[in-house]
VOFIFI-742548 format. One line per field, with one value per atom (N, C-alpha, C): atom name; x, y, z. Coordinates in steps of 0.02 Angstrom, whole numbers. Last residue first. Example, Ala and Ser with C-alpha at 12.3 -4.5 7.8 and 13.67 -1.06 7.14 Angstrom:
! VOFIFI-742548
volo	[N | CA | C | N | CA | C]
X	[642 | 684 | 645 | 660 | 615 | 660]
Y	[-112 | -53 | 2 | -284 | -225 | -165]
Z	[354 | 357 | 394 | 390 | 390 | 390]
! end
This chain:
! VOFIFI-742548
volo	[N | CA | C | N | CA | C | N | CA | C | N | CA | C | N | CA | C | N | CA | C | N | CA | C | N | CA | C | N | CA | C | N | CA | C | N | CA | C | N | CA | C | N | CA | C | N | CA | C | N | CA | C | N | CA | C | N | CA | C | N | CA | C | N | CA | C | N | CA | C | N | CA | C | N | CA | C | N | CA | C | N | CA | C | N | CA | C | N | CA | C | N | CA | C | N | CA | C | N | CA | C | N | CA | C | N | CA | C | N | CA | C | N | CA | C | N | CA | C | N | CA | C | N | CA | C | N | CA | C | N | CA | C | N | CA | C | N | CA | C | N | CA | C | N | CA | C | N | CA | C | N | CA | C | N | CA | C | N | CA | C | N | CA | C | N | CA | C | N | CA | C | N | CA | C | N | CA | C | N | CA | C | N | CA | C | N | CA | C | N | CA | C | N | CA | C | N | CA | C | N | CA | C | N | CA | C | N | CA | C | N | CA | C | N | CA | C | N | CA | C | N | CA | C | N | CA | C | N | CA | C | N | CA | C | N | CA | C | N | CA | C | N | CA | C | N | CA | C | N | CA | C | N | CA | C | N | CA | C | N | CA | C | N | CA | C | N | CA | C | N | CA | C | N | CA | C | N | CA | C | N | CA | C | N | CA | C | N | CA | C | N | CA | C | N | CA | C | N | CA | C | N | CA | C | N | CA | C | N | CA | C | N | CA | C | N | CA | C | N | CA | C | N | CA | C | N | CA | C | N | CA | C | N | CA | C | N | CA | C | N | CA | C | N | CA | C | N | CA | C | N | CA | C | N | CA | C | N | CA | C | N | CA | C | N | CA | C | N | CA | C | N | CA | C | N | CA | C | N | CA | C | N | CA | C | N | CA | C | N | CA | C | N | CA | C | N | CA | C | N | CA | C | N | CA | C | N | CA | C | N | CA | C | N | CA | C | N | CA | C | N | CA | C | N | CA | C | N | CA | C | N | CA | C | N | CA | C | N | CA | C | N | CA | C | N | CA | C | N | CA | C | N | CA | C | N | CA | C | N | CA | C | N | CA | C | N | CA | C | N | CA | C | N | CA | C | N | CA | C | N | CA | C | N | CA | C | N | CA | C | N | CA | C | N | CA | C | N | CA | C | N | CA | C | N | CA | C | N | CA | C | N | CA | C | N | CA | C | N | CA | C | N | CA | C | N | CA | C | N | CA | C | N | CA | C | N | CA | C | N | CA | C | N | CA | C | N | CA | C | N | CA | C | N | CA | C | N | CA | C | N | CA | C | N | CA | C | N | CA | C | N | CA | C | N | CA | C | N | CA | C | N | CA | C | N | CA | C | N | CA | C | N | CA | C | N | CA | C | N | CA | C | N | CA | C | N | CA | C | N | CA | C | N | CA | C | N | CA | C | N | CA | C | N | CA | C | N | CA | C | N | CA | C | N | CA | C | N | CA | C | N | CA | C | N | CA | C | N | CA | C | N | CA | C | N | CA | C | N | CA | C | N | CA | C | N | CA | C | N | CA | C | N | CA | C | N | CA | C | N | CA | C | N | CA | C | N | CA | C | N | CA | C | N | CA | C | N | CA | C | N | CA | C | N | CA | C | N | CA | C | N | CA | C | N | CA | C | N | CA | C | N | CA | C | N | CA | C | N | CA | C | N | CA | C | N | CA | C | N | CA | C | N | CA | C | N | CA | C | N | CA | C | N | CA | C | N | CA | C | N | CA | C]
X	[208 | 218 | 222 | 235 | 187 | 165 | 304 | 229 | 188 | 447 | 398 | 333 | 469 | 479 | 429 | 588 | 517 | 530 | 644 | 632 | 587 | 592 | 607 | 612 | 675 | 623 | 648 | 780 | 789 | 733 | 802 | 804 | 759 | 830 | 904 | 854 | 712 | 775 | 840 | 635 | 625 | 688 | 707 | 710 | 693 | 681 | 754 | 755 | 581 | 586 | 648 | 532 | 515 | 553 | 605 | 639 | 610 | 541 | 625 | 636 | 387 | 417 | 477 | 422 | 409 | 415 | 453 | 511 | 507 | 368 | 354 | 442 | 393 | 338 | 312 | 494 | 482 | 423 | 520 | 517 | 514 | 638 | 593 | 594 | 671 | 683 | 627 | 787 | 719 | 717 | 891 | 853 | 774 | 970 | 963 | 889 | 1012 | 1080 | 1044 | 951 | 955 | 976 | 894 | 956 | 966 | 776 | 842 | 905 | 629 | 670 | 742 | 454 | 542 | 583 | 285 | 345 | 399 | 179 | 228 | 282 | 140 | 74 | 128 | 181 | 188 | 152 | 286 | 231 | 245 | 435 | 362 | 319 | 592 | 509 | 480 | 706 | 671 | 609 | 775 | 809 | 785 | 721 | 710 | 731 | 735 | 740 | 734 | 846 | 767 | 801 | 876 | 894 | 835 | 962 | 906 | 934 | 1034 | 1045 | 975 | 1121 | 1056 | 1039 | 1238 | 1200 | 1142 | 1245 | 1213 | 1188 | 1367 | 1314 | 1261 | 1490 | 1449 | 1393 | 1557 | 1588 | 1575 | 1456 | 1501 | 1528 | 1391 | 1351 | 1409 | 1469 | 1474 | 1441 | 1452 | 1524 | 1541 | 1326 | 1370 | 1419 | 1333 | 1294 | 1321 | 1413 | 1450 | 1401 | 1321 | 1389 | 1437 | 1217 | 1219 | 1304 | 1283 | 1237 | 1249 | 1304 | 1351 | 1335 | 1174 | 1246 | 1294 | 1121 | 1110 | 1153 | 1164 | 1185 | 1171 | 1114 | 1181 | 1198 | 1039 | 1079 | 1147 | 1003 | 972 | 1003 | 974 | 969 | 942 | 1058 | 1014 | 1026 | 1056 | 1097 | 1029 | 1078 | 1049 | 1086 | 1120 | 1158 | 1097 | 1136 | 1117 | 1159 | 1231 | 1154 | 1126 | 1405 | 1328 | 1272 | 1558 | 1505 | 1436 | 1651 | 1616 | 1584 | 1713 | 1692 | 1659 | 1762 | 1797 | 1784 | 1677 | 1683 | 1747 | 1681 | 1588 | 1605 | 1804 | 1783 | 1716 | 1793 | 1844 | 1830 | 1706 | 1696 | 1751 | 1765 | 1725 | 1696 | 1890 | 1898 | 1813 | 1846 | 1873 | 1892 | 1793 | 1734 | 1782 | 1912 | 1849 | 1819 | 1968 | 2000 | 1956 | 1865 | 1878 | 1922 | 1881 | 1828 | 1806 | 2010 | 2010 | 1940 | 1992 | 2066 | 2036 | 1903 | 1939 | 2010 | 1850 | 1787 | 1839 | 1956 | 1930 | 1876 | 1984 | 2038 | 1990 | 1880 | 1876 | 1919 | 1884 | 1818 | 1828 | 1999 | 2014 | 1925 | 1963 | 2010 | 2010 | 1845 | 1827 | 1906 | 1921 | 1850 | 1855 | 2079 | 2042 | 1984 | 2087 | 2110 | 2053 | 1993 | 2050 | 2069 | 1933 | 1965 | 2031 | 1832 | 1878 | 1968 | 1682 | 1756 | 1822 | 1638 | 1662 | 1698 | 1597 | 1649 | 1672 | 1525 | 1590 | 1627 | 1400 | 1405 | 1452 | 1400 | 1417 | 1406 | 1430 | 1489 | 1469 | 1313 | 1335 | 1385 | 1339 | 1277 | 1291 | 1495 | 1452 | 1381 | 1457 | 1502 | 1499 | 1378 | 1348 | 1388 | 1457 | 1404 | 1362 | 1582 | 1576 | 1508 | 1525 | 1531 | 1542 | 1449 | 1415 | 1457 | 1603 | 1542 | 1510 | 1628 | 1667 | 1619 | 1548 | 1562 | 1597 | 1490 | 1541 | 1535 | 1401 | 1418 | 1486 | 1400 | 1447 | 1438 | 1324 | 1289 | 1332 | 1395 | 1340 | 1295 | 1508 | 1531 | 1454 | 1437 | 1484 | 1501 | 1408 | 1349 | 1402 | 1504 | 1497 | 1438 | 1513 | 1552 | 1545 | 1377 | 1410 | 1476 | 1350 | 1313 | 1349 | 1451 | 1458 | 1422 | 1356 | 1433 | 1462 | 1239 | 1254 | 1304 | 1323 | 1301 | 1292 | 1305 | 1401 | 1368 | 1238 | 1232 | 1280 | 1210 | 1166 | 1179 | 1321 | 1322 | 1269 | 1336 | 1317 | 1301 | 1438 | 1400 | 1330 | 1531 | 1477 | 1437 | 1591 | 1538 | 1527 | 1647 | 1617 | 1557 | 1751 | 1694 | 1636 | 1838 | 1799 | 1740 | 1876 | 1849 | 1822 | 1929 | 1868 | 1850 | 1982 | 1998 | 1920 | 1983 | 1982 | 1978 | 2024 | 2058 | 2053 | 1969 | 2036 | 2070 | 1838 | 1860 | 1934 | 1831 | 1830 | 1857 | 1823 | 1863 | 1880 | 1724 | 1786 | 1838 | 1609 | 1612 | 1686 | 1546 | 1617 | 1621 | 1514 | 1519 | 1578 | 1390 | 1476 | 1462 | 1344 | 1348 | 1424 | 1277 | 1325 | 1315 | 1177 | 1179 | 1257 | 1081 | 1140 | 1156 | 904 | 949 | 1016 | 786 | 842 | 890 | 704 | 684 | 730 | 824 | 740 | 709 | 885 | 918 | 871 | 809 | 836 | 858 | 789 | 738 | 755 | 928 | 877 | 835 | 919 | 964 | 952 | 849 | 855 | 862 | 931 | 857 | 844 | 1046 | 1063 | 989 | 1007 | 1037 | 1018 | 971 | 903 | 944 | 1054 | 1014 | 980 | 1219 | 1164 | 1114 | 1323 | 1324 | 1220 | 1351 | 1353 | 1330 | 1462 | 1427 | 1412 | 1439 | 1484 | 1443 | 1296 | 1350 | 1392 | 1310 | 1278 | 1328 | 1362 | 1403 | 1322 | 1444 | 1453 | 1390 | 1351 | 1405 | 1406 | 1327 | 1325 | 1342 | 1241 | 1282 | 1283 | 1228 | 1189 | 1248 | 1204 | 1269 | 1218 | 1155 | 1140 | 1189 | 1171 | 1184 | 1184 | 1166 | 1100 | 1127 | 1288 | 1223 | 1156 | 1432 | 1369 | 1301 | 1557 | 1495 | 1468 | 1727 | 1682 | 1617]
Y	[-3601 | -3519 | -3492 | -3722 | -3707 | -3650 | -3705 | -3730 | -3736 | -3690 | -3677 | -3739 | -3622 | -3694 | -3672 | -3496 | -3506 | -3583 | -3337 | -3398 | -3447 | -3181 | -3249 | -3295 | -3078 | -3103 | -3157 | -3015 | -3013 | -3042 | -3029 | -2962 | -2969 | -3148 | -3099 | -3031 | -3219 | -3229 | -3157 | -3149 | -3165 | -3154 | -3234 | -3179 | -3152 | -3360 | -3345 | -3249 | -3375 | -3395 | -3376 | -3344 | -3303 | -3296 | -3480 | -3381 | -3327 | -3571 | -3563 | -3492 | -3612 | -3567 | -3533 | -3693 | -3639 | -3588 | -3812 | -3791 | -3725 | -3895 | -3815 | -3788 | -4021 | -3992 | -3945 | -4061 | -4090 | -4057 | -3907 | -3985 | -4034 | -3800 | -3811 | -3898 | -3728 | -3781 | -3780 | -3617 | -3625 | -3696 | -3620 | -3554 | -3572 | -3738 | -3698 | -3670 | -3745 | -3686 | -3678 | -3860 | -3782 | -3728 | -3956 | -3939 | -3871 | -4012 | -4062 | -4057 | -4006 | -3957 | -3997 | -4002 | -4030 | -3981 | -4020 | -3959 | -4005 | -4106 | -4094 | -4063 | -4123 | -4072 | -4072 | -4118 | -4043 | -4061 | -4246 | -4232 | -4170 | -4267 | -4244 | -4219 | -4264 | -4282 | -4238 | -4225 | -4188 | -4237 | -4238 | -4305 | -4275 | -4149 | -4234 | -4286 | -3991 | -4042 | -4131 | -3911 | -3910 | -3976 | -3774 | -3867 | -3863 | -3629 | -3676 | -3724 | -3503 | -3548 | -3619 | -3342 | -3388 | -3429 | -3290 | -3306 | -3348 | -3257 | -3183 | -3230 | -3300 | -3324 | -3287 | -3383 | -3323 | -3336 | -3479 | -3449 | -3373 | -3573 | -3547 | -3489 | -3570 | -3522 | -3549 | -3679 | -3594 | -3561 | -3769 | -3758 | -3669 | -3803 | -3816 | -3760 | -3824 | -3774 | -3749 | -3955 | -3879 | -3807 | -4030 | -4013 | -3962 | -4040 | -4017 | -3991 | -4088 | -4009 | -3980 | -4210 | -4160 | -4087 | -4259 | -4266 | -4190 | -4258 | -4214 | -4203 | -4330 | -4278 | -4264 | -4453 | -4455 | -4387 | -4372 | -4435 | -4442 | -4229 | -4272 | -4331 | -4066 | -4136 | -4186 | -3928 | -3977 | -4036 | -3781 | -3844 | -3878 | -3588 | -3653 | -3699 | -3476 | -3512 | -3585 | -3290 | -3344 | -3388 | -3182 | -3172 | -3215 | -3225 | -3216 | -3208 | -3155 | -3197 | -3180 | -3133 | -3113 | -3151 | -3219 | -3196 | -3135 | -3334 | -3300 | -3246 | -3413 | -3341 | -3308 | -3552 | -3471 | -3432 | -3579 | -3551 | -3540 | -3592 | -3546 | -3521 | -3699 | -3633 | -3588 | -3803 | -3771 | -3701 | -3805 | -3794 | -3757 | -3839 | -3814 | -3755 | -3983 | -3932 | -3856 | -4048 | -4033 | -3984 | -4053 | -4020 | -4007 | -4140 | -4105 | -4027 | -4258 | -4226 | -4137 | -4313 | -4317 | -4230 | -4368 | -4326 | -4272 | -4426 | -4393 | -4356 | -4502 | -4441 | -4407 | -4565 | -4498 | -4461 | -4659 | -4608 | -4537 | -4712 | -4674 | -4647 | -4787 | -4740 | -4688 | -4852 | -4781 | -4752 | -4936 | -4897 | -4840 | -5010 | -4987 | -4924 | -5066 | -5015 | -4968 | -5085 | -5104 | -5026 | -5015 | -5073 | -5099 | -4969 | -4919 | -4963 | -5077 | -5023 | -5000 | -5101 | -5128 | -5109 | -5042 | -5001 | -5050 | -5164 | -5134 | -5075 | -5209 | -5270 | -5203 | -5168 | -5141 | -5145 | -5256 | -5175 | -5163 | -5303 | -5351 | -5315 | -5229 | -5262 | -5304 | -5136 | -5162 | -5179 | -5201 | -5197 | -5199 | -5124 | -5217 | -5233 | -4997 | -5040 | -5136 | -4968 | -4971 | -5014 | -5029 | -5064 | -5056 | -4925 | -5028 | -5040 | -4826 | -4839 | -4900 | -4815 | -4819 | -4854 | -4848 | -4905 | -4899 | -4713 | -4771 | -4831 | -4569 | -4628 | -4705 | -4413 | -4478 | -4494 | -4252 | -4343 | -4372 | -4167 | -4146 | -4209 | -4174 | -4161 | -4146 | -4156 | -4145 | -4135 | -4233 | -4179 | -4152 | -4356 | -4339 | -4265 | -4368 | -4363 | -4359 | -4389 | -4333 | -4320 | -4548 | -4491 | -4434 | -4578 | -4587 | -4558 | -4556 | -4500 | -4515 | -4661 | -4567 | -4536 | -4763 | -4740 | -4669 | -4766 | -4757 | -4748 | -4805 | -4743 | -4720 | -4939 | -4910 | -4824 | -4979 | -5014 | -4989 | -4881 | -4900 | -4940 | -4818 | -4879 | -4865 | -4683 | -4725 | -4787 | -4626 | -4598 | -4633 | -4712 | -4677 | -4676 | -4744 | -4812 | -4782 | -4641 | -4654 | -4703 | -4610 | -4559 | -4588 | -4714 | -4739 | -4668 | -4652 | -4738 | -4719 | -4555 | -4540 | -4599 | -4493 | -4518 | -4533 | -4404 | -4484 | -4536 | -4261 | -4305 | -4401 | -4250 | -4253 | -4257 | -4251 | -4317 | -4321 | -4142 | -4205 | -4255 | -4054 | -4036 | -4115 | -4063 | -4118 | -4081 | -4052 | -4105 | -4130 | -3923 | -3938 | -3999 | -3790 | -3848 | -3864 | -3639 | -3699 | -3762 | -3506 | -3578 | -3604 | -3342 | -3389 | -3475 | -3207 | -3288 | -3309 | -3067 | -3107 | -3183 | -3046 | -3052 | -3067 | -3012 | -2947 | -2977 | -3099 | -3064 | -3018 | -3140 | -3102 | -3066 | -3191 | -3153 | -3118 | -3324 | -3269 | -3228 | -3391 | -3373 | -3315 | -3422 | -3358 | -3349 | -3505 | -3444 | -3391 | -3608 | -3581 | -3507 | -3660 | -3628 | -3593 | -3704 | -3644 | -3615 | -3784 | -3717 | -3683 | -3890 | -3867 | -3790 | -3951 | -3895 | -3871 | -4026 | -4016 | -3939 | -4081 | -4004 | -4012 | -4238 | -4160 | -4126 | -4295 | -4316 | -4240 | -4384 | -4349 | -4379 | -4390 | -4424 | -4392 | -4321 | -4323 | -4356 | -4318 | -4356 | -4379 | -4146 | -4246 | -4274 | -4025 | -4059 | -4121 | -3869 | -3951 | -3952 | -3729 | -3749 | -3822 | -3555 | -3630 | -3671 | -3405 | -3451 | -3515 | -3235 | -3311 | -3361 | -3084 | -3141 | -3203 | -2955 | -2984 | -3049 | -2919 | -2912 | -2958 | -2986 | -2977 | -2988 | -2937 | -2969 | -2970 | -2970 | -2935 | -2973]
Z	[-831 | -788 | -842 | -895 | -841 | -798 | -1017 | -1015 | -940 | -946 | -1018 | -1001 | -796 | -830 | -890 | -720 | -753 | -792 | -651 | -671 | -686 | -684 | -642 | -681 | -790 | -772 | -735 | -864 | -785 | -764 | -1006 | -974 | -924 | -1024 | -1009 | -1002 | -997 | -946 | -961 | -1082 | -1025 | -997 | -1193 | -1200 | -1138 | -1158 | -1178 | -1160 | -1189 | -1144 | -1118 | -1350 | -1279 | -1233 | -1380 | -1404 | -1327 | -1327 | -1297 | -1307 | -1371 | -1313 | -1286 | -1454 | -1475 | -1449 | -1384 | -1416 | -1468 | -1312 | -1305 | -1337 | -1336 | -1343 | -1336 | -1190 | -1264 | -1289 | -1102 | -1117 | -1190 | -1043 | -1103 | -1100 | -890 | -931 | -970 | -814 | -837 | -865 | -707 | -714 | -741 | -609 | -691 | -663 | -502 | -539 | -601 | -442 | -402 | -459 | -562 | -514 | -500 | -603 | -612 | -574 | -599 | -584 | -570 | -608 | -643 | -634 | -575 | -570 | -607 | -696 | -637 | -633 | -807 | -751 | -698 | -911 | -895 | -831 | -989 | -944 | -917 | -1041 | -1076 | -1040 | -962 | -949 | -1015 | -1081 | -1030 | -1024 | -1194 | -1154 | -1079 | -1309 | -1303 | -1245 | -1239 | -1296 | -1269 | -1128 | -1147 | -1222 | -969 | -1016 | -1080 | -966 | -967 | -1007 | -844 | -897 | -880 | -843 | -847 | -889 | -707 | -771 | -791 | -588 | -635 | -695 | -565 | -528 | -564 | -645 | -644 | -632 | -581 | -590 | -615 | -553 | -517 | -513 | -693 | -623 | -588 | -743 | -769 | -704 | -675 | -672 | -721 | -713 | -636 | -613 | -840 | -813 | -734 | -857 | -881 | -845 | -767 | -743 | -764 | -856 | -791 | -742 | -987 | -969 | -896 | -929 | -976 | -975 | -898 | -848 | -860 | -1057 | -977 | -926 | -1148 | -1147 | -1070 | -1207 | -1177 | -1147 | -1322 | -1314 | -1281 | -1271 | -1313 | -1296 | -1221 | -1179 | -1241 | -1280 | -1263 | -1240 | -1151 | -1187 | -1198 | -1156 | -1178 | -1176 | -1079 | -1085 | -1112 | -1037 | -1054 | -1076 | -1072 | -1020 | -1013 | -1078 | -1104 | -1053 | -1069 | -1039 | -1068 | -1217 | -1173 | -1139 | -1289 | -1308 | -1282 | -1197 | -1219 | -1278 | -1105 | -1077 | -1129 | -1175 | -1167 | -1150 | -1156 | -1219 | -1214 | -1007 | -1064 | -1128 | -1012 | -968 | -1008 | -1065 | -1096 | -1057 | -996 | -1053 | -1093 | -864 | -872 | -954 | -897 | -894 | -889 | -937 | -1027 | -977 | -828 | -904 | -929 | -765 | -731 | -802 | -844 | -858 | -822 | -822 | -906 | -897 | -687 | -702 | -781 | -658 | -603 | -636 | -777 | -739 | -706 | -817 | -863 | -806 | -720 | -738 | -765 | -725 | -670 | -681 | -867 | -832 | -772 | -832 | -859 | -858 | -731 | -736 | -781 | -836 | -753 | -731 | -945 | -956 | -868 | -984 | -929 | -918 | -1146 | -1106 | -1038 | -1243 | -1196 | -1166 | -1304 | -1340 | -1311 | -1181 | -1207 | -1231 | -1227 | -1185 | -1188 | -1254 | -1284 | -1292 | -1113 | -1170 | -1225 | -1019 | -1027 | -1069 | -996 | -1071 | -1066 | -888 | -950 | -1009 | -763 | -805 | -862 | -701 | -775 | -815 | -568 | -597 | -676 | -550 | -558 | -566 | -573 | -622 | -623 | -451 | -533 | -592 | -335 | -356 | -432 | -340 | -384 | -393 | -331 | -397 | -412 | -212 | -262 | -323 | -159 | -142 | -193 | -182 | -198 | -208 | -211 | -172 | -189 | -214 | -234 | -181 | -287 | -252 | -265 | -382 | -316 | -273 | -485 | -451 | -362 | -588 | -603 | -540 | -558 | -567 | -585 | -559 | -477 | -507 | -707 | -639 | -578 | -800 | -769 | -721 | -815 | -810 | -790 | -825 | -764 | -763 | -959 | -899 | -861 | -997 | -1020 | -984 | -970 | -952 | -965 | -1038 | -975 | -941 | -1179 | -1176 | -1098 | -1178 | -1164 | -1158 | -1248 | -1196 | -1157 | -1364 | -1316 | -1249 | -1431 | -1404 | -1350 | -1471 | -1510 | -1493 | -1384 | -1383 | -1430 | -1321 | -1272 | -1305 | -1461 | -1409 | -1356 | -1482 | -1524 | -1479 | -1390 | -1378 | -1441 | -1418 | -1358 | -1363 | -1561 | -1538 | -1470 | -1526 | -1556 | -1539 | -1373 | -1429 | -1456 | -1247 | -1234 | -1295 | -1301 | -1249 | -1237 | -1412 | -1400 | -1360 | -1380 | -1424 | -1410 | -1289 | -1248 | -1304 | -1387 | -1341 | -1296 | -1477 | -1509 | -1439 | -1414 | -1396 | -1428 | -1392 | -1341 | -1376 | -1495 | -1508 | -1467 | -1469 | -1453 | -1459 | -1555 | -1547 | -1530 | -1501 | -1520 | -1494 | -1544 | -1527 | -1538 | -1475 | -1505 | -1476 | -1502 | -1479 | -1508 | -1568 | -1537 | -1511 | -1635 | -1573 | -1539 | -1734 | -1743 | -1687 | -1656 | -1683 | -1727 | -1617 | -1554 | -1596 | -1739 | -1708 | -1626 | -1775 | -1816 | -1778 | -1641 | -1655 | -1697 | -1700 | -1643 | -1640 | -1797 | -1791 | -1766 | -1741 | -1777 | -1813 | -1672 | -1613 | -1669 | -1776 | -1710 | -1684 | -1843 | -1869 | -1832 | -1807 | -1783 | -1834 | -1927 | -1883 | -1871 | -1934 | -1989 | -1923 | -1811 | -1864 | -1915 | -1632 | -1689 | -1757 | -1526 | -1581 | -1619 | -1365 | -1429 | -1485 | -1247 | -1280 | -1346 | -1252 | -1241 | -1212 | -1306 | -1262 | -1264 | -1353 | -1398 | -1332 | -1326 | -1314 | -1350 | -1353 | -1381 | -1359 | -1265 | -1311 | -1285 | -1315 | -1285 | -1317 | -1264 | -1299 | -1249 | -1198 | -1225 | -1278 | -1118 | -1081 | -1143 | -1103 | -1143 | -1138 | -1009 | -1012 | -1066 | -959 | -1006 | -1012]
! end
């Protein structure tokens, strides 16, 4: 089942747990003024309940442990791997591991969760955007820790519906407009820091069939 004119807001890992973000649900009056239908997902207690709140707490809050949560889902973000790469990042930053800890041996269950744990969560969250209907769209934002996370649920929805249309946008995007950006073949549009006025349009555009397009330069 489709839904030709709804847009689903998406959360994802590894923004901090905490009160209920206010930006989608702006957002969202602001698409539900312009004609559209909105829904908001919140994935991130899908993943707490798998790798527990303590360790999803020091992704997501731990500055020095936060690069570890993109590196979770960058092989599923972008379809790489490599072994080699990964000792060499994990020994580059074995001295932020101390507080992964928690889960016992940091480097083991890092790779447990990207190869077993993260593969479930994208699964899961593709389930719950398509259990409503599939949407004409698909926002995430890019804030702390987040992109990897985006890219790989975005990934993993245009698989599975090639028709759909989906943009990045918010704080964890280059600022600078004078250069194209384009993060990954599968997304459609992107809003940068500073044209967060542009998203309703932009949005609107996209579900009724316009090209593709970056806010503020087309």
């Amino acid at each position: 089942m489709e839904s030709p004119r709804t847009v689903a807001l998406l959360d994802v890992p590894f923004r901090v747990l905490g009160p209920t973000p206010l930006a989608p649900y702006r957002l969202g009056a602001q698409l539900r003024a312009a004609g559209l239908a909105v829904r908001v997902h919140d994935l991130k207690p899908a993943l707490v309940a798998r790798i527990g709140r303590g360790a999803y707490r020091e992704l997501s809050e731990n500055d020095g442990t936060g690069k570890f949560g993109e590196w979770l889902f960058s092989t599923h973000a972008s379809g790489d791997r490599g072994r080699d790469a990964d000792d060499a990042f994990l020994d580059r930053f074995a001295a932020d591991l101390g507080p992964l800890r928690v889960v016992g041996d940091p480097r083991r269950w890092l790779r447990r969760v990207r190869d077993e744990v993260v593969p479930e969560f994208l699964a899961e969250a593709c389930a719950s955007v398509e259990a409503a209907g599939v949407p004409a769209a698909v926002a995430f934002a890019c804030e702390s820790f987040q992109t990897n996370a985006a890219l790989a649920v975005g990934r993993s929805l245009k698989r599975r519906h090639p028709q759909l249309k989906l943009v990045l946008g918010s704080t964890g995007l280059p600022a600078e407009l004078g250069q194209p950006f384009c993060p990954a073949p599968w997304i459609d549009a992107v809003s940068r820091t500073g044209t967060d006025g542009l998203l309703a349009p932009l949005l609107q555009a996209l579900v009724a069939g316009r090209p593709r397009c970056e806010s503020g330069e087309r």
